[in-house]
N, C-alpha and C positions, 0 to 999 in steps of 0.2 A: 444730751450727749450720747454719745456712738461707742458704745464698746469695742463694736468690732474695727474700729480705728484706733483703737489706745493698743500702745507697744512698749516694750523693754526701753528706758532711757540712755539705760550705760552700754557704754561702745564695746565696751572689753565685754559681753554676753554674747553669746551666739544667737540666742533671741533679738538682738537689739533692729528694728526695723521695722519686726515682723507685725503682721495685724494679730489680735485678742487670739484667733482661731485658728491660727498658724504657727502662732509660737510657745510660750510656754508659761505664759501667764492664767490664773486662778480668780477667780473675785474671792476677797478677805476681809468680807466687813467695811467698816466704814473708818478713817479719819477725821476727825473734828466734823460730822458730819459729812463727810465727804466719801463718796464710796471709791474702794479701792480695790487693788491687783496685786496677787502676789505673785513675783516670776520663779518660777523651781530650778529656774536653769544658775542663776547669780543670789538667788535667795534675797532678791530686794524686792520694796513695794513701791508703786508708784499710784498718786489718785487718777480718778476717772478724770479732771480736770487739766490733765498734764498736757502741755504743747497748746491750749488755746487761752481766749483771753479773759478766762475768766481764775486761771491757775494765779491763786496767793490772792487773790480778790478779795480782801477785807472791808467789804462796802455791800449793799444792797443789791442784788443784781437788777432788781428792775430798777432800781435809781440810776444805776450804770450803764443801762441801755436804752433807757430815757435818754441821758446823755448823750450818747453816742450816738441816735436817731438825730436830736437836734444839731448835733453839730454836722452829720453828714445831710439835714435838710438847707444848708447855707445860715445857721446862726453863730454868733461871735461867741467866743471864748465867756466873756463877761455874761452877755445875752442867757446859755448855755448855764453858769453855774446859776444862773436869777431862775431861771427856770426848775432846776433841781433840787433848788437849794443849799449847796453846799460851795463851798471856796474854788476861787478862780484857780488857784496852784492846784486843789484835787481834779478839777477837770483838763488842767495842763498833764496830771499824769496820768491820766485817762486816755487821751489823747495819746499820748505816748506807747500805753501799752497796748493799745486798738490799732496804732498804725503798723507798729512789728507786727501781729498779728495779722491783718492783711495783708503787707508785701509779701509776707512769707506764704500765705492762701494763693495770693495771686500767681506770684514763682513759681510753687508749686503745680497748676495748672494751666499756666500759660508755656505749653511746649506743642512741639510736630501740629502747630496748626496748617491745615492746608489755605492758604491765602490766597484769592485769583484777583485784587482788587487791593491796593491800598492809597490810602491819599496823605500827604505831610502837610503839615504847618506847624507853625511857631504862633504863639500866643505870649500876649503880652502881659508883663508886671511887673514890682517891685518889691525889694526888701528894704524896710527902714527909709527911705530915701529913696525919692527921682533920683532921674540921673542929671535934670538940669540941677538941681541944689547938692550935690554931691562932692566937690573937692573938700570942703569941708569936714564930712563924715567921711568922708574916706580916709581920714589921718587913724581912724579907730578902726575900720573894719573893712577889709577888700572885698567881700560877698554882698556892702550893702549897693544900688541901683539896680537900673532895668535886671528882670529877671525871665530870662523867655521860656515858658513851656515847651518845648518840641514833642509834637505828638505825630506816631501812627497810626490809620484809623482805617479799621475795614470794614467799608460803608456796607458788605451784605450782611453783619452779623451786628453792627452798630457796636462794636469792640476796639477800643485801644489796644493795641496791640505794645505800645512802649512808649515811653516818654520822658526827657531829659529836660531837667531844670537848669540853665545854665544863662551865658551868654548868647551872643548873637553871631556868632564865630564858629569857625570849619571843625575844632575838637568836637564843641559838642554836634555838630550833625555827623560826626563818624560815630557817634557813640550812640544815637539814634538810630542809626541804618545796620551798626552793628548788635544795638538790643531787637529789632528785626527780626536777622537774621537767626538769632536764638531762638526765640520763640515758632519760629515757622519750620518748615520742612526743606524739600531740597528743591523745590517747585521756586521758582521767582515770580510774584508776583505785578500786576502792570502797577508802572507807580507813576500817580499825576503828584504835581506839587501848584505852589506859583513859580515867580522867575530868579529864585533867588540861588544864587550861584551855588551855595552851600552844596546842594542836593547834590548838582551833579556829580561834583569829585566824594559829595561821601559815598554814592551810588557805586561809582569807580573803586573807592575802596572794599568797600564789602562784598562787590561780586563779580571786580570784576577781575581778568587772567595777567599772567607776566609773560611779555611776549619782548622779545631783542631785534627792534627794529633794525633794516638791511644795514649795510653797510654800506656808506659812500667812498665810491676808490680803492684803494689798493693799500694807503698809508693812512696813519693815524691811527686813533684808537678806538674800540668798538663804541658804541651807543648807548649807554645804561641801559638797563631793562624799562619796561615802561607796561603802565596796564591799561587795555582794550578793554571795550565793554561784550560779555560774552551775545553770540545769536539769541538769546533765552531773554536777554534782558531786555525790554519794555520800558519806555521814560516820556511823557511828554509834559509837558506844561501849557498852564493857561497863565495869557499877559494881558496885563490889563493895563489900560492905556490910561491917565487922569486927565485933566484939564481941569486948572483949579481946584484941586482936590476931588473934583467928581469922574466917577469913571464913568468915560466916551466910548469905550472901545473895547471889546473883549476878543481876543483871539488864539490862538493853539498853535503849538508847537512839537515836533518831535524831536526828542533831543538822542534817544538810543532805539532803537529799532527800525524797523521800515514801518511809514505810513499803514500798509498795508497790513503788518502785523498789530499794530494798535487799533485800526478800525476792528479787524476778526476778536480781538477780548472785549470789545468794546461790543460786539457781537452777541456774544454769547454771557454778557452780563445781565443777572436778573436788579439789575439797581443801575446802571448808567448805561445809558445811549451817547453821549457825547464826551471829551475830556473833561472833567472838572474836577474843584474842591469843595463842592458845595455838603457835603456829609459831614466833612470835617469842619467847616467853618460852622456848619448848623451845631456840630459837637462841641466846637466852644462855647458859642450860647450856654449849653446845656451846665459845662462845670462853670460859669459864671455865676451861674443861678445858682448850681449847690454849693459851690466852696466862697463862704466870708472873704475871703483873701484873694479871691480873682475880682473881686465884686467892684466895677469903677465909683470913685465918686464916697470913699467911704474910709473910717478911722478904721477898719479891723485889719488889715492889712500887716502883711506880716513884718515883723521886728527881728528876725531870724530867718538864717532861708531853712534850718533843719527842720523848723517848725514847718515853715512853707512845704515841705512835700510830706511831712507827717497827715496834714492835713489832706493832701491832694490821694494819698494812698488811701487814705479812709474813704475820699470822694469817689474812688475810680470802684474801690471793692463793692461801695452801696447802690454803685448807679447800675455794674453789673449783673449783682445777685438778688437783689434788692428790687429796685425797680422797674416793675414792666415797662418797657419800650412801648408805645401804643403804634408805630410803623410797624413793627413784626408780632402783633398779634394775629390769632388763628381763627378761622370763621369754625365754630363746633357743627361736626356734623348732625347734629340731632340738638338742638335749644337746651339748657340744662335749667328746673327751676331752683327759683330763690327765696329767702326767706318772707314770710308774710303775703302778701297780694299783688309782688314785686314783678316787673315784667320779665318774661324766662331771659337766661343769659347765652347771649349768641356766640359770646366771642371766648378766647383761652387765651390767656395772660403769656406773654412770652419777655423772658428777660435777654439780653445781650447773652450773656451766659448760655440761656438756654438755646439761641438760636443757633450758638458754635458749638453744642454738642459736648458742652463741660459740667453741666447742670440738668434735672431732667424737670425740675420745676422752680417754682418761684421761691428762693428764700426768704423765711424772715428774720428777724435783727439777731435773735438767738440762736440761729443756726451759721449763721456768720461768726458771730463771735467763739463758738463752742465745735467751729468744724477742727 
């Protein structure tokens, strides 16, 4: 853990915010083991463990990040405590406290990213109950059936960009295109999707202007206001044609810009020469693999939807910091050697993370857990 990250907790201090070196914090010994800070400005202490997930940890820390490896490699909850040995409810609050822990990592880092590229889809799954066997379980719970992912995905940095657990409905794709919008800058980025209506009107909402269409005549009364998509914004899709379930036909659409300005991004993109979703489709794979609960064909599946994105925050933080991406590794200029009689190493490990400029190298599980 990071000294120089640990700060004043209480609001009411004028230290309260500040980093170790900036504000008015002391080191004072330790607490139960636990090394601590004394702030001179409010006269409290706080431990070095404060704000991450290992603060009031009354367990083993390597037993608890055993856990949390296993659960963000794609193992079930059950699977998970058999492995570490300890009870299904400790690693449900394990769980619990590794997911606060990440969103609020991830939150904290996902801002003014510059985005030239991003692609939507929805992803599918369930809480408790399909949606074909559902009138029945629906007398007990409105959250439980289909449960869609909606993700953002910026195919040059292999990053999520934001993601909404919901239905299959226009709310949640404004709430998609408006988490976006937060995390990104003032630049619009080009957005492919597939054909599915949502996009366009949440597109309209999140960027696009209020314009008071002419007036017809002389009488009556004006026109509501109404919103245009601005010159800036970029929209095509790709439609895909089935036939018996198999697709025949794949073809492209521009839905806001000119042709011409989606071929020039199209252009000057180091990741797509053509319209497509194929990053983002290849990124579902990816969290099917790691997260239990997207996994088809399978009892772990989640029984709650809160649980459902506790786990999915845990998945998105390890697949970032965590895991090297092997598409955006780096060729080393000069071979580096390895242990024993092992052949030199040619390449540099690059994570999602690292490739957007929020990370400068690869994490591992405790530095996740203890940022």
């Amino acid at each position: 853990m990071d000294w120089e990250t640990l700060y004043c907790p209480h609001r009411h201090c004028r230290g309260y915010g500040k980093p170790f070196s900036q504000g008015y914090l002391v080191k004072n010994g330790t607490s139960r083991g636990q090394p601590r800070a004394w702030c001179t400005a409010c006269e409290a202490s706080v431990v070095l463990s404060y704000g991450t997930a290992y603060y009031g940890l009354e367990a083993d820390p390597v037993v608890f990040e055993t856990a949390v490896r296993a659960l963000a490699e794609g193992n079930a909850l059950r699977a998970t405590a058999r492995i570490v040995q300890v009870d299904k409810d400790t690693v449900c609050t394990w769980l619990h406290r590794v997911a606060c822990h990440c969103r609020t990592v991830m939150l904290y880092l996902w801002h003014d990213l510059h985005v030239s590229e991003c692609q939507l889809d929805a992803l599918w799954s369930f809480v408790h109950t399909k949606e074909a066997h559902l009138p029945g379980a629906k007398l007990y719970c409105a959250t439980y059936g289909d449960a869609w992912v909606w993700i953002a995905f910026a195919p040059l940095w292999r990053v999520v960009l934001a993601f909404v657990i919901g239905k299959r409905d226009q709310a949640d794709a404004d709430l998609l295109l408006a988490r976006v919008a937060h995390v990104t800058d003032d630049s619009i980025p080009l957005f492919t999707s597939d054909q599915l209506p949502a996009y366009r009107h949440a597109l309209l909402n999140t960027y696009g202007e209020w314009y008071h269409p002419p007036r017809q005549g002389h009488r009556g009364a004006y026109p509501t206001p109404q919103r245009r998509p601005p010159p800036s914004l970029r929209y095509a899709q790709v439609v895909k044609r089935r036939k018996s379930g198999r697709i025949v036909e794949v073809s492209t659409r521009v839905v806001f810009g000119t042709p011409e300005a989606v071929a020039a991004s199209l252009a000057h993109s180091p990741v797509s020469s053509t319209v497509n979703t194929s990053f983002v489709e290849r990124d579902n794979l990816t969290q099917r693999q790691s997260n239990r609960r997207l996994t088809r064909r399978t009892n772990g599946f989640s029984k709650a939807l809160p649980w459902f994105e506790k786990q999915l925050w845990l998945s998105l933080a390890y697949y970032h910091f965590v895991l090297p991406h092997k598409s955006l590794r780096a060729r080393l200029p000069t071979p580096e050697p390895t242990r024993g009689t092992g052949s030199p190493r040619l390449w540099r490990s690059v994570t999602p993370a690292m490739a957007a400029g929020l990370t400068d190298h690869v994490w591992t599980t405790e530095e996740l857990l203890a940022y």
